[in-house]
DSSP file (Angstrom, degrees, kcal/mol; ACC not computed):
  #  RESIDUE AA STRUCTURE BP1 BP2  ACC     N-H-->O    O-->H-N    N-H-->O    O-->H-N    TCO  KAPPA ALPHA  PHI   PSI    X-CA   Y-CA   Z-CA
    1    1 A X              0   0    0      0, 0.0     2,-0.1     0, 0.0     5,-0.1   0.000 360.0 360.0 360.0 136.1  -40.2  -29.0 -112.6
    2    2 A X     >  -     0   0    0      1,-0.2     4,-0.6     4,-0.1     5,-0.0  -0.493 360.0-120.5 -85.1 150.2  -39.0  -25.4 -114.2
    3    3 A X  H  > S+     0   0    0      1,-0.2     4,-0.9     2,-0.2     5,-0.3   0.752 120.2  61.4 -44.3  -8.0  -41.4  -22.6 -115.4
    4    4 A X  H  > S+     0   0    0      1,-0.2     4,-2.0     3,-0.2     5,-0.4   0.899 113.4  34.4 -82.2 -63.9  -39.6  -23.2 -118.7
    5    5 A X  H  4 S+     0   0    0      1,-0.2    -1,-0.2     2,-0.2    -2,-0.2   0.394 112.1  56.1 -76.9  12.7  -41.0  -27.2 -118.7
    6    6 A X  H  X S+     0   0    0     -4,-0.6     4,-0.8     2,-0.1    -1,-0.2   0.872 115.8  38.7 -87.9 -55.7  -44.0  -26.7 -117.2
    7    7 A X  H >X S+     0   0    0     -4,-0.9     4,-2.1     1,-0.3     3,-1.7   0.854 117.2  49.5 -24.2 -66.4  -44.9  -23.8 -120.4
    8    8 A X  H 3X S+     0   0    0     -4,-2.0     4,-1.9    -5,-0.3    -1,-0.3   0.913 117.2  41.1 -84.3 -38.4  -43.3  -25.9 -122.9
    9    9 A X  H 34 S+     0   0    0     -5,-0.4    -1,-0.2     2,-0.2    -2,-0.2   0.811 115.2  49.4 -74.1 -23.8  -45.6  -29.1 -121.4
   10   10 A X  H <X S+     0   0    0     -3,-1.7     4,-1.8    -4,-0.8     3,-0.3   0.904 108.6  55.2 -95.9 -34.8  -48.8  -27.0 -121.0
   11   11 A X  H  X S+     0   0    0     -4,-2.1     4,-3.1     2,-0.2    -2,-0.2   0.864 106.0  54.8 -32.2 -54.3  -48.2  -25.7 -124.8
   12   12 A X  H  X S+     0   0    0     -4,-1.9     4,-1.3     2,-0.3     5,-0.3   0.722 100.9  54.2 -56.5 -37.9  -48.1  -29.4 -125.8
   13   13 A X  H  > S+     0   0    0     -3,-0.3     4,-2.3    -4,-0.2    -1,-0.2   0.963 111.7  44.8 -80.8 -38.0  -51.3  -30.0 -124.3
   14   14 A X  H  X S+     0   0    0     -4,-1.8     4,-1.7     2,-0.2    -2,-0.3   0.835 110.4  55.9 -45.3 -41.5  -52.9  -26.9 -126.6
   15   15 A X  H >X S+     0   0    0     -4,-3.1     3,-2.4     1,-0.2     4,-0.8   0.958 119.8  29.9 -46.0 -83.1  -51.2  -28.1 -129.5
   16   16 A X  H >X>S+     0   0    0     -4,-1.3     3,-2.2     1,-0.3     5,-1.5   0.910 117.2  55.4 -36.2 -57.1  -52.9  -31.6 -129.0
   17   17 A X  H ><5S+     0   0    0     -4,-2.3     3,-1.9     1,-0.3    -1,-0.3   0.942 112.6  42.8 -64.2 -26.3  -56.0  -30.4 -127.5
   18   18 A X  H <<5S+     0   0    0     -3,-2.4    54,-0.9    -4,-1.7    -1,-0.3   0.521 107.9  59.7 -96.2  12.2  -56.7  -27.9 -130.7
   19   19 A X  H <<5S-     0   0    0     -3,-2.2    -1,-0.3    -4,-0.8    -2,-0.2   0.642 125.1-113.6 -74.9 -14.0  -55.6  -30.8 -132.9
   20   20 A X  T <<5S+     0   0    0     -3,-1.9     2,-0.4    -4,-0.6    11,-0.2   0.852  87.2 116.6  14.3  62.4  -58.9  -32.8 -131.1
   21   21 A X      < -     0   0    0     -5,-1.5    -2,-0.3    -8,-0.1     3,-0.2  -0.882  52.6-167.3-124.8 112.2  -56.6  -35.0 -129.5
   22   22 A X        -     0   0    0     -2,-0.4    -5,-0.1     1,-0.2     3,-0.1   0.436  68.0 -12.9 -91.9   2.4  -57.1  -34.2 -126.0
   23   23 A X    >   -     0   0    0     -7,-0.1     3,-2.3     3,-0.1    -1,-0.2  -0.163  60.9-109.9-177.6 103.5  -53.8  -36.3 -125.0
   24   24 A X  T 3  S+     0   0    0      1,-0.3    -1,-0.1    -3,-0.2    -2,-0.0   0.505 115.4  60.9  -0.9 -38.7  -51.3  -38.6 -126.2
   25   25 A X  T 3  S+     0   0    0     -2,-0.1    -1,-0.3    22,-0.1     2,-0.2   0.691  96.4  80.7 -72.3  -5.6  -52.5  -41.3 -124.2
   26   26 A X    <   -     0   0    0     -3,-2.3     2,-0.3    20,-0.2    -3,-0.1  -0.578  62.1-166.8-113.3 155.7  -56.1  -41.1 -126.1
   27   27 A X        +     0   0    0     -2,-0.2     2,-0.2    20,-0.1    19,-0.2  -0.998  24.9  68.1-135.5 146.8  -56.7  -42.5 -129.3
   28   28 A X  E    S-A   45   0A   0     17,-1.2    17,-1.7    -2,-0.3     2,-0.2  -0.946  74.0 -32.0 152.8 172.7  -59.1  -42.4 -132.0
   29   29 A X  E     -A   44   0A   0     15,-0.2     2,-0.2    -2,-0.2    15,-0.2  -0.511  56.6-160.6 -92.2 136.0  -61.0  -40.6 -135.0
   30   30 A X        -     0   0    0     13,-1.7     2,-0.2    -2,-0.2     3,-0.1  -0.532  19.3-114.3-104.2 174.9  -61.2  -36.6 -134.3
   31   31 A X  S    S-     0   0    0     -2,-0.2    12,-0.4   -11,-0.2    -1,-0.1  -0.611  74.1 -32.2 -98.6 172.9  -63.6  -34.2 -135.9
   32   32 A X  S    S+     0   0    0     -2,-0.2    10,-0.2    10,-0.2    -1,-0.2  -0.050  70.8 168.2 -43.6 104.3  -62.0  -31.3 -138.2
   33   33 A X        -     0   0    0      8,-5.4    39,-0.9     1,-0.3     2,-0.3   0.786  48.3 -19.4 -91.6 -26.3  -59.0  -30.7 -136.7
   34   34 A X  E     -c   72   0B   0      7,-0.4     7,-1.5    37,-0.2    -1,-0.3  -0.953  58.9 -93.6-169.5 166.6  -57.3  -28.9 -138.8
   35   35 A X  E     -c   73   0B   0     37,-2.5    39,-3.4    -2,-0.3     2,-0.3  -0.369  10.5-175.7 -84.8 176.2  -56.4  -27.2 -142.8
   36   36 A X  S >  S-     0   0    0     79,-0.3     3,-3.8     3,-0.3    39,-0.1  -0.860  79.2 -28.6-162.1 119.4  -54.4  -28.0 -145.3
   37   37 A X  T 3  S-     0   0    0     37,-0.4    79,-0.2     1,-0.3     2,-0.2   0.887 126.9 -43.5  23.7  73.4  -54.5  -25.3 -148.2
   38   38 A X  T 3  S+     0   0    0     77,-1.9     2,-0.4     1,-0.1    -1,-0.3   0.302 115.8  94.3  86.2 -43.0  -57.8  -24.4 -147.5
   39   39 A X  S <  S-     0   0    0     -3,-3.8     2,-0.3    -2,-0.2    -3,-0.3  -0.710  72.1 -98.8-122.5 174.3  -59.7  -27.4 -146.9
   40   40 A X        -     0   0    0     -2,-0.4   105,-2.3   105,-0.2     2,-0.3  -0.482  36.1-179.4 -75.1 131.9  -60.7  -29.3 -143.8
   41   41 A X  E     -G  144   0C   0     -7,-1.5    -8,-5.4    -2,-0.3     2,-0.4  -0.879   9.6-162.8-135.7 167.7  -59.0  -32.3 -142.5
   42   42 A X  E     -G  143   0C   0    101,-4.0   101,-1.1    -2,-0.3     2,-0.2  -0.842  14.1-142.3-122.0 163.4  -59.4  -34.6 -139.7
   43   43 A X        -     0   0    0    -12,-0.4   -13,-1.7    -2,-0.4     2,-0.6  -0.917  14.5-134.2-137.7 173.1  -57.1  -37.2 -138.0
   44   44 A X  E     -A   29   0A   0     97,-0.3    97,-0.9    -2,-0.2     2,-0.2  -0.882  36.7-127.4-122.4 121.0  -56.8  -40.4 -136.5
   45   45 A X  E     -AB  28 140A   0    -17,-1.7   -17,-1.2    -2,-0.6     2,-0.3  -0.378  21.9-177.2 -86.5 154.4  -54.5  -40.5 -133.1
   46   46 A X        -     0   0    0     93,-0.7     2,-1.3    -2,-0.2   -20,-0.2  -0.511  31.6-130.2 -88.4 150.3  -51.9  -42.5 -132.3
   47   47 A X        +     0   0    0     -2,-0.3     2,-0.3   -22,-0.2   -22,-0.1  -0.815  59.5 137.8 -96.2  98.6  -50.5  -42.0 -128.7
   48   48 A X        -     0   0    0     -2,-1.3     2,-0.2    91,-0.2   -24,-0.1  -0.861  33.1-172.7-138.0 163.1  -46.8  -41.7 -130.0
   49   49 A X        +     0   0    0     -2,-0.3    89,-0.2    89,-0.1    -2,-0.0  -0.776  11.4 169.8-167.6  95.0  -44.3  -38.9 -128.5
   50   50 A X    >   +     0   0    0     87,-4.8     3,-0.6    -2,-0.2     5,-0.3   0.055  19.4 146.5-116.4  52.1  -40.9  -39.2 -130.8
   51   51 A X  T 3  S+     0   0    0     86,-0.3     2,-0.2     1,-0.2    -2,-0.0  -0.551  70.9  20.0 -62.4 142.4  -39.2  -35.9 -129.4
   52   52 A X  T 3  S+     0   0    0     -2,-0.3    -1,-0.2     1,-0.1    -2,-0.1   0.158  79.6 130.1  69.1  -9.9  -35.3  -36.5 -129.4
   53   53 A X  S <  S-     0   0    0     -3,-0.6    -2,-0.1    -2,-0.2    -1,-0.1   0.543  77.5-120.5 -25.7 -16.1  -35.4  -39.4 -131.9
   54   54 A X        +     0   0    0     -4,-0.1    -1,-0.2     1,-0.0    -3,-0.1   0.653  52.2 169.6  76.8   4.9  -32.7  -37.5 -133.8
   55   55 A X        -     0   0    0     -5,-0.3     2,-0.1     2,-0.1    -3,-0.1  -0.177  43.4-107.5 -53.6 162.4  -35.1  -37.3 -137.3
   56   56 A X    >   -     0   0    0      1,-0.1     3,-0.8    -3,-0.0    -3,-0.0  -0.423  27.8-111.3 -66.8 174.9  -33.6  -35.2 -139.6
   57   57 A X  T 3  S+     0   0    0      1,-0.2     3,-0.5     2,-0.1    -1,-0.1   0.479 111.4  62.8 -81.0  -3.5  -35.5  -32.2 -139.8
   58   58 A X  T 3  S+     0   0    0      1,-0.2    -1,-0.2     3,-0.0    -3,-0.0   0.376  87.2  69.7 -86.7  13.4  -36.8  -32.9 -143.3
   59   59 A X  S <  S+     0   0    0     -3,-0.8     2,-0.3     2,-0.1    -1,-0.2   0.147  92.6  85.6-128.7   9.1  -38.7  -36.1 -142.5
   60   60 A X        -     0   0    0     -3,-0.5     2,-0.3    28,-0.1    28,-0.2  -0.869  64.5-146.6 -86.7 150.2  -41.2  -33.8 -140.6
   61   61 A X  E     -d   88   0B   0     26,-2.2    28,-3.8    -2,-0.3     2,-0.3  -0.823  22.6-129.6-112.5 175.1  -44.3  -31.7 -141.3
   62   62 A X  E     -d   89   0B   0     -2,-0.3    13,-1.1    26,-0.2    14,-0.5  -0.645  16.8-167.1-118.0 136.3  -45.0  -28.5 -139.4
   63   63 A X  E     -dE  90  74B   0     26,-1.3    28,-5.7    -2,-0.3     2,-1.2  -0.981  16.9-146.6-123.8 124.1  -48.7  -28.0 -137.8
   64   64 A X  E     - E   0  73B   0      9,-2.4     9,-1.6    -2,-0.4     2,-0.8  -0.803  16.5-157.8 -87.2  99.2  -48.9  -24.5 -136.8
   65   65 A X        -     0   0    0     -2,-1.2    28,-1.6    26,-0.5     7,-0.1  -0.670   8.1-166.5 -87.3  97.5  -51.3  -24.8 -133.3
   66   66 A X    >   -     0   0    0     -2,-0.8     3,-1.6     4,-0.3    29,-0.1   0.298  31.3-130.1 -47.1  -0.3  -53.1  -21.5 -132.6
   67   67 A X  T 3  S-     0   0    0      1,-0.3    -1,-0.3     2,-0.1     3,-0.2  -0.532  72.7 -29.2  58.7-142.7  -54.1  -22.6 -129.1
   68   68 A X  T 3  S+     0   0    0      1,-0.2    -1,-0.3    -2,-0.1     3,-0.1   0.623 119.9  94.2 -76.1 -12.7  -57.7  -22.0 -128.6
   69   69 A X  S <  S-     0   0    0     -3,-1.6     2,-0.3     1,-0.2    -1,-0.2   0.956 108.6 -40.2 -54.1 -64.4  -57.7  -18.7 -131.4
   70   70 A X  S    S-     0   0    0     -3,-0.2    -4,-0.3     1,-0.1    -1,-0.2  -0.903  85.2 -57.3-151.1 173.5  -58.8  -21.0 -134.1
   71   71 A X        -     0   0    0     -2,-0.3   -37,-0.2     1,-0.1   -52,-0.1  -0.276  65.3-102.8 -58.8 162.2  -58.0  -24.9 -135.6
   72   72 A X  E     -c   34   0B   0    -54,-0.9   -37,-2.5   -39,-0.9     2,-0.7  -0.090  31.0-133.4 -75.9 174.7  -54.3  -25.5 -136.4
   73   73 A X  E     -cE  35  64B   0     -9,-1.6    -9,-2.4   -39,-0.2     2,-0.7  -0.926  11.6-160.5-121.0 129.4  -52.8  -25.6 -140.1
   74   74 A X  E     - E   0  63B   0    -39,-3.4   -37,-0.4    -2,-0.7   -11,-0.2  -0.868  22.2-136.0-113.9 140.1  -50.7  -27.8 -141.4
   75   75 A X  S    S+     0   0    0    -13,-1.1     2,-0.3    -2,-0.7    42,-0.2   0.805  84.9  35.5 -64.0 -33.8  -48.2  -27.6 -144.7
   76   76 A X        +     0   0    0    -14,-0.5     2,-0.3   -41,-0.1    -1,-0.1  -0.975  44.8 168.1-154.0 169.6  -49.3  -31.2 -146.0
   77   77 A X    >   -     0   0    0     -2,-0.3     3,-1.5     1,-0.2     6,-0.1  -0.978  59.6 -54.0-156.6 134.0  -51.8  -34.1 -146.5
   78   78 A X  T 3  S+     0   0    0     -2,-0.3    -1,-0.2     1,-0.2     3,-0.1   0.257 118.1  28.1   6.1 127.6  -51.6  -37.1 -148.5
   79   79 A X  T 3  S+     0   0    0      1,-0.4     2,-0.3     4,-0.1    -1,-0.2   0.043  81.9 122.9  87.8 -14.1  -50.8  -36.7 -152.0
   80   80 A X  S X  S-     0   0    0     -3,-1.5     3,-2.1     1,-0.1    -1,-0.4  -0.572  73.4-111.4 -79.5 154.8  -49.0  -33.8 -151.8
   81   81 A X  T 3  S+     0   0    0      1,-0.3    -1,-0.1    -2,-0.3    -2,-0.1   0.895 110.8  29.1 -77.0 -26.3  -45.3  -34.2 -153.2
   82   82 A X  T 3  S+     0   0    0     -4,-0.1    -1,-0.3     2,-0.1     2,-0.1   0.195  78.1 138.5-127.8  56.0  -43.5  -33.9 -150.0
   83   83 A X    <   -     0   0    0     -3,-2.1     2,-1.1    -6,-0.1    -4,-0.1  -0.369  41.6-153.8 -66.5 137.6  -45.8  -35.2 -147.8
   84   84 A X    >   -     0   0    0      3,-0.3     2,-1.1    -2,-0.1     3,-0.5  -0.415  52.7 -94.9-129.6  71.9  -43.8  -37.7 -145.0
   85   85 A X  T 3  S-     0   0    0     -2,-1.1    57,-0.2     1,-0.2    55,-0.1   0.251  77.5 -48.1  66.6 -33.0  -46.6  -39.9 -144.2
   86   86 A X  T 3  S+     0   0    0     -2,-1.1    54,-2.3     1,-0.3     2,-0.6   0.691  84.8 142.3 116.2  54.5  -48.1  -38.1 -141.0
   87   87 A X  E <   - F   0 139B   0     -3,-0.5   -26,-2.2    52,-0.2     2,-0.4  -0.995  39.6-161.0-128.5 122.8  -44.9  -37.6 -138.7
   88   88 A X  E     -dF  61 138B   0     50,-3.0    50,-2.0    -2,-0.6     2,-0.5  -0.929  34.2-170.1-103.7 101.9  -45.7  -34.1 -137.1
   89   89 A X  E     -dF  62 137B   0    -28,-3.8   -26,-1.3    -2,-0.4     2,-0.5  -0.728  25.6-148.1 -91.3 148.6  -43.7  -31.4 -135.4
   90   90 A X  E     -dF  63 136B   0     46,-1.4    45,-2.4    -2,-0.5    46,-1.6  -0.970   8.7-151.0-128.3 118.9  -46.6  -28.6 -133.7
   91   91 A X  E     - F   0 134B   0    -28,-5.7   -26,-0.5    -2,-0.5    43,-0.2  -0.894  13.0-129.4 -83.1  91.8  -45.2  -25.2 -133.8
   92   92 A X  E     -     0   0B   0     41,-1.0    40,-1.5    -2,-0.5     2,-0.6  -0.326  37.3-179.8 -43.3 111.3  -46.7  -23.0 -130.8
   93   93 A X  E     + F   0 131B   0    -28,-1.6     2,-0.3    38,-0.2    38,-0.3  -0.976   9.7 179.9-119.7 124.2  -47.9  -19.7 -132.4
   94   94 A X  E     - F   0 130B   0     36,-2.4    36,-1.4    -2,-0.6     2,-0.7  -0.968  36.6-123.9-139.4 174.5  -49.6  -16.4 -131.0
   95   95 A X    >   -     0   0    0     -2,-0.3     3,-0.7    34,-0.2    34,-0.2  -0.754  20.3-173.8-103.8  89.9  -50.7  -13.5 -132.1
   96   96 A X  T 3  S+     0   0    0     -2,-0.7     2,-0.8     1,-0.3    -1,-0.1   0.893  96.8  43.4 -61.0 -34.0  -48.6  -10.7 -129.7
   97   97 A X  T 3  S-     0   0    0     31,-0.5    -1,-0.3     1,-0.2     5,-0.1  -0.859 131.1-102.1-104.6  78.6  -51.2   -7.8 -131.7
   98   98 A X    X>  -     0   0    0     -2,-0.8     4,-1.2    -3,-0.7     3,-0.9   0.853  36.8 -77.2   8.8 172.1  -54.0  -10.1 -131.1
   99   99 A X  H >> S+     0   0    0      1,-0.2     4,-0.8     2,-0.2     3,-0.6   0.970 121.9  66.6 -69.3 -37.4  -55.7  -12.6 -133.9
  100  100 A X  H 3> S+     0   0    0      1,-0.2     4,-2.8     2,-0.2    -1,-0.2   0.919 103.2  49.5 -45.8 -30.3  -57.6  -10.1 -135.7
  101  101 A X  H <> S+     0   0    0     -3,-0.9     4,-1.0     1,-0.2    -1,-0.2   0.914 103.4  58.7 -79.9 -34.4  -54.3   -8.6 -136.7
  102  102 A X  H << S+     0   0    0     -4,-1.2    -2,-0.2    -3,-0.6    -1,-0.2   0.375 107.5  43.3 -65.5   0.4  -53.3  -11.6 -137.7
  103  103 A X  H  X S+     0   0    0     -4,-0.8     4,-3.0     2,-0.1    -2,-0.2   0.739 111.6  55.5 -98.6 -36.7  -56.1  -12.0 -140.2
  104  104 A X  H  < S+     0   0    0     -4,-2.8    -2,-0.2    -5,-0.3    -3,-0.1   0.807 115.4  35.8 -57.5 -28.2  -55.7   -8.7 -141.2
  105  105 A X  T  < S+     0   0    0     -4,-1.0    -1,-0.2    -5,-0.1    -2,-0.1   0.730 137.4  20.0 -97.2 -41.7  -51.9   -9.3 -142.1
  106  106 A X  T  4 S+     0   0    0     -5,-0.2     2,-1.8    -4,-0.1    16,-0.2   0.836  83.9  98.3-100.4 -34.2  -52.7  -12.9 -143.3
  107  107 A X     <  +     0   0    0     -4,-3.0     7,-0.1     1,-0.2    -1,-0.1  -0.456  45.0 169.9 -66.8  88.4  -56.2  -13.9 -144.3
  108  108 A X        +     0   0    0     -2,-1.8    -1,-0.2     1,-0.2     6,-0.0   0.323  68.4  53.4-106.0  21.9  -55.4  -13.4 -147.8
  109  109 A X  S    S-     0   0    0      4,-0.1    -1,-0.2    10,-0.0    -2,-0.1   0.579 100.3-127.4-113.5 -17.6  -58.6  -14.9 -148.9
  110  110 A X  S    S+     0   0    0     -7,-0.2    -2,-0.1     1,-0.1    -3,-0.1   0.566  74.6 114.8  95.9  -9.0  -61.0  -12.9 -147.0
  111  111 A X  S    S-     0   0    0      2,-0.2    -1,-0.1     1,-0.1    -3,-0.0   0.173  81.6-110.7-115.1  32.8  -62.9  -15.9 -145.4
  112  112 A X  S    S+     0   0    0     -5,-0.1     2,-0.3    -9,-0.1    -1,-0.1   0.375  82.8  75.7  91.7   0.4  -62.0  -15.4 -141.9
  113  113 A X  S    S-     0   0    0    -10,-0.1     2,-1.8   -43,-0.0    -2,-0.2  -0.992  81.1-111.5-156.4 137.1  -59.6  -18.0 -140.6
  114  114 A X        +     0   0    0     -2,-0.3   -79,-0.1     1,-0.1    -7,-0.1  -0.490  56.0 158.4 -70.1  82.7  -55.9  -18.4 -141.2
  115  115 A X        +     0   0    0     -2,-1.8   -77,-1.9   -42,-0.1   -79,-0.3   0.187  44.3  40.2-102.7  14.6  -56.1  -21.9 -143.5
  116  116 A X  S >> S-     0   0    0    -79,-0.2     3,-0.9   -80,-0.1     4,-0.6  -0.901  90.5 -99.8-170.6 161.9  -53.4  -22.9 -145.7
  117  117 A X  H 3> S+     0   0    0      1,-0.3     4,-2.1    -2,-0.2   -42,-0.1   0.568 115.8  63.8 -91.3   6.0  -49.1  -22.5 -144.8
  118  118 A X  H 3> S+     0   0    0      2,-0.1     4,-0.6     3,-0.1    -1,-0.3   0.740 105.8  44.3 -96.2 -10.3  -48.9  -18.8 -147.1
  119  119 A X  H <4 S+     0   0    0     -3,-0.9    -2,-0.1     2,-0.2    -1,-0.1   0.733 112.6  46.9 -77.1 -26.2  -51.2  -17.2 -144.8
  120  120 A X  H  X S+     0   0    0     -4,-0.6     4,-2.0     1,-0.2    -2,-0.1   0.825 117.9  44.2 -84.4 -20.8  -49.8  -18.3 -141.8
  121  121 A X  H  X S+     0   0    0     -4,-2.1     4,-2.0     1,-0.2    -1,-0.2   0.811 106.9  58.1 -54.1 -36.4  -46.5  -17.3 -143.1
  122  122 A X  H  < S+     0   0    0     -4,-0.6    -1,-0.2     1,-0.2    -2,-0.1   0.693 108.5  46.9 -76.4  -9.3  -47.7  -14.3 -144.4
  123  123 A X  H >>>S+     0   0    0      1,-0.1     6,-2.2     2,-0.1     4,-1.8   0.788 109.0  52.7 -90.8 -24.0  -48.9  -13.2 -140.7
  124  124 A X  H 3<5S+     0   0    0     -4,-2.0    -2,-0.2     1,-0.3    -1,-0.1   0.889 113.1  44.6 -77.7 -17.6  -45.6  -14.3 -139.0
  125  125 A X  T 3<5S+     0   0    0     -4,-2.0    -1,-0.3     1,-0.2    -2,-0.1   0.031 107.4  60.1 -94.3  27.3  -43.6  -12.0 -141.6
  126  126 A X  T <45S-     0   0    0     -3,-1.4    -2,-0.2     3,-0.1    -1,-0.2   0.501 116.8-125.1-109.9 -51.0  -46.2   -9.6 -140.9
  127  127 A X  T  <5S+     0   0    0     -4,-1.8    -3,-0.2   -25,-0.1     3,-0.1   0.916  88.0 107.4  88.8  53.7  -45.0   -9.7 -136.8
  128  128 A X  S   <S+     0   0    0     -5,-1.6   -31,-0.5     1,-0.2   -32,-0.3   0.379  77.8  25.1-130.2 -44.0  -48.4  -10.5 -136.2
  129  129 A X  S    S-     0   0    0     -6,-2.2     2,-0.4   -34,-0.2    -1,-0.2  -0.764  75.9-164.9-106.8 172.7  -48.2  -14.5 -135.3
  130  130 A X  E     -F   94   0B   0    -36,-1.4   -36,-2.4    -2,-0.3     2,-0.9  -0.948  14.5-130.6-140.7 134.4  -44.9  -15.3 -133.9
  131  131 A X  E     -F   93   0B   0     -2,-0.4   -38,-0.2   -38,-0.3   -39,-0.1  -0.804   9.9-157.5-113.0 127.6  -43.9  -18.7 -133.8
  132  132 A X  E     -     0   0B   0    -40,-1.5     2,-0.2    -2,-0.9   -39,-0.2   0.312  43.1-105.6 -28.7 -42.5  -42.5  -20.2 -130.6
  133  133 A X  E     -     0   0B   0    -41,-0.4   -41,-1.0     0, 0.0     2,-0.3  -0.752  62.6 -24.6 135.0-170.0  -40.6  -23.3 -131.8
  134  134 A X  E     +F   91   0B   0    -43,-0.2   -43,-0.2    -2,-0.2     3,-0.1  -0.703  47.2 175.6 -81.0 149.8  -41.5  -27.3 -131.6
  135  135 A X  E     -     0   0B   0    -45,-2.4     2,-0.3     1,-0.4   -44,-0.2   0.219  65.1  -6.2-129.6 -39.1  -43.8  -28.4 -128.8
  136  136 A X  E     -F   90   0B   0    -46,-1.6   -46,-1.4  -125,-0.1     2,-0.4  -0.904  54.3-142.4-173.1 146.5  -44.1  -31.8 -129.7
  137  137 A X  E     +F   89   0B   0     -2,-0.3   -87,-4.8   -48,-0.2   -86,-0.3  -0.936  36.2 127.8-139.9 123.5  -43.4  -34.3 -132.0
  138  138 A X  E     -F   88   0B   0    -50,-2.0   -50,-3.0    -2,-0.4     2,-0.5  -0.812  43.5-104.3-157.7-170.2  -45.5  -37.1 -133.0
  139  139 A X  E     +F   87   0B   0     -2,-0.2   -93,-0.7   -52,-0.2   -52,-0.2  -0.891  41.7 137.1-120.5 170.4  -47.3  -39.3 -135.9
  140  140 A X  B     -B   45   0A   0    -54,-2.3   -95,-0.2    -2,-0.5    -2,-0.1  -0.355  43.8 -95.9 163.1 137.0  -51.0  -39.4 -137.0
  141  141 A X        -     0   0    0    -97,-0.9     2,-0.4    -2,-0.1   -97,-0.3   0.185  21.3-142.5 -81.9-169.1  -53.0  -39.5 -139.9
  142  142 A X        +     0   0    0    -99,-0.2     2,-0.6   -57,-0.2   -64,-0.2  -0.964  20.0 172.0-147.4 118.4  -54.8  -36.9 -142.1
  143  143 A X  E     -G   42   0C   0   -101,-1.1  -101,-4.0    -2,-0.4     2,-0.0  -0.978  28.9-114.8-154.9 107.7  -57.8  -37.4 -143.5
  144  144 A X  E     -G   41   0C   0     -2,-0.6     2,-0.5  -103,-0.2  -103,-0.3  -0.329  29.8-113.7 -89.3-177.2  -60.1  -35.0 -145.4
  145  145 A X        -     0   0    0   -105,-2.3  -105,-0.2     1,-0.1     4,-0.1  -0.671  27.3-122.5-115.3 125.3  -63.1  -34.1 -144.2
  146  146 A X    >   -     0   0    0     -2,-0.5     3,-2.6     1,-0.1    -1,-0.1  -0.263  19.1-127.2 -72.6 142.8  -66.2  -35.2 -146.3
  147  147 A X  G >  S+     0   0    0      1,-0.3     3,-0.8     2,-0.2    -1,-0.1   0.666 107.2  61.1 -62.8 -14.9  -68.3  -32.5 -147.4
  148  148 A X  G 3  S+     0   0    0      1,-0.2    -1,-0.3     2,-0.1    -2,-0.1   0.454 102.5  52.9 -92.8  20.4  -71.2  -33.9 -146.0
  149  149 A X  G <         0   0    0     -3,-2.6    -2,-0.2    -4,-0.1    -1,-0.2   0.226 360.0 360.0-135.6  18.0  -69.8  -33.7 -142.6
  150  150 A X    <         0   0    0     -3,-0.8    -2,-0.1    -5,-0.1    -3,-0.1   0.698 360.0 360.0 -85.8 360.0  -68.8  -30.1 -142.5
């Protein structure tokens, strides 16, 4: 196996693992895994891997996976206009000037944690996150997280 697909394979497993899904084969209800504008959502996995499937690229949504720095973000959740159902690409992102720069460049709310897709944009046109590309491609659903369970 090359260094390139062992990276790209050990990336996949941070994606997942800061998703709380600690593998594809596992399934099941996570705790807050990750935002969506701001508020907390949670998911339930599927063990699916549809990489090379040929989708177009508009019938995905984007989870930006931080690794261990913080929970991921994602661009949409249920109800939103162009939400497609809970088919996921996870974008590998780091912070080359470490994450505190990337809050500084991004956290445009002040509350500590990059949470919604104009902050995380605003750090990667910043040059503060970079993102890496797709890591993995997969379905599950999104589910927000009741205020009596934050």
């Amino acid at each position: 196996m090359s260094n390139h697909i062992r990276t790209a394979a050990g990336v996949a497993v941070v994606a997942l693992g800061s998703l709380g899904l600690a593998s594809s084969a596992q399934a099941g209800v996570s705790g807050p895994a990750f935002y969506v504008d701001h508020e907390l959502y949670r998911t339930v996995a599927t063990p699916t891997e549809l990489s090379g499937t040929g989708a177009p690229e508009h019938s995905w949504d984007t989870i930006y996976s931080f690794g261990d720095a913080q929970r991921s973000v994602a661009t949409a959740a249920p109800g939103d206009r162009d939400y497609n159902g809970g088919r996921w690409q996870v974008h590998d992102v780091r912070f080359p000037n470490g994450y505190e720069a990337a809050l500084t460049s991004g956290d445009l709310d002040d509350d500590g944690v990059l949470d919604a897709t104009d902050e995380v944009l605003a750090a990667l046109t910043a040059g503060d996150a970079v993102d890496h590309g797709v890591v993995k491609y997969f379905v599950c659903t999104v589910n927000k997280v009741p205020a009596s369970q934050l």
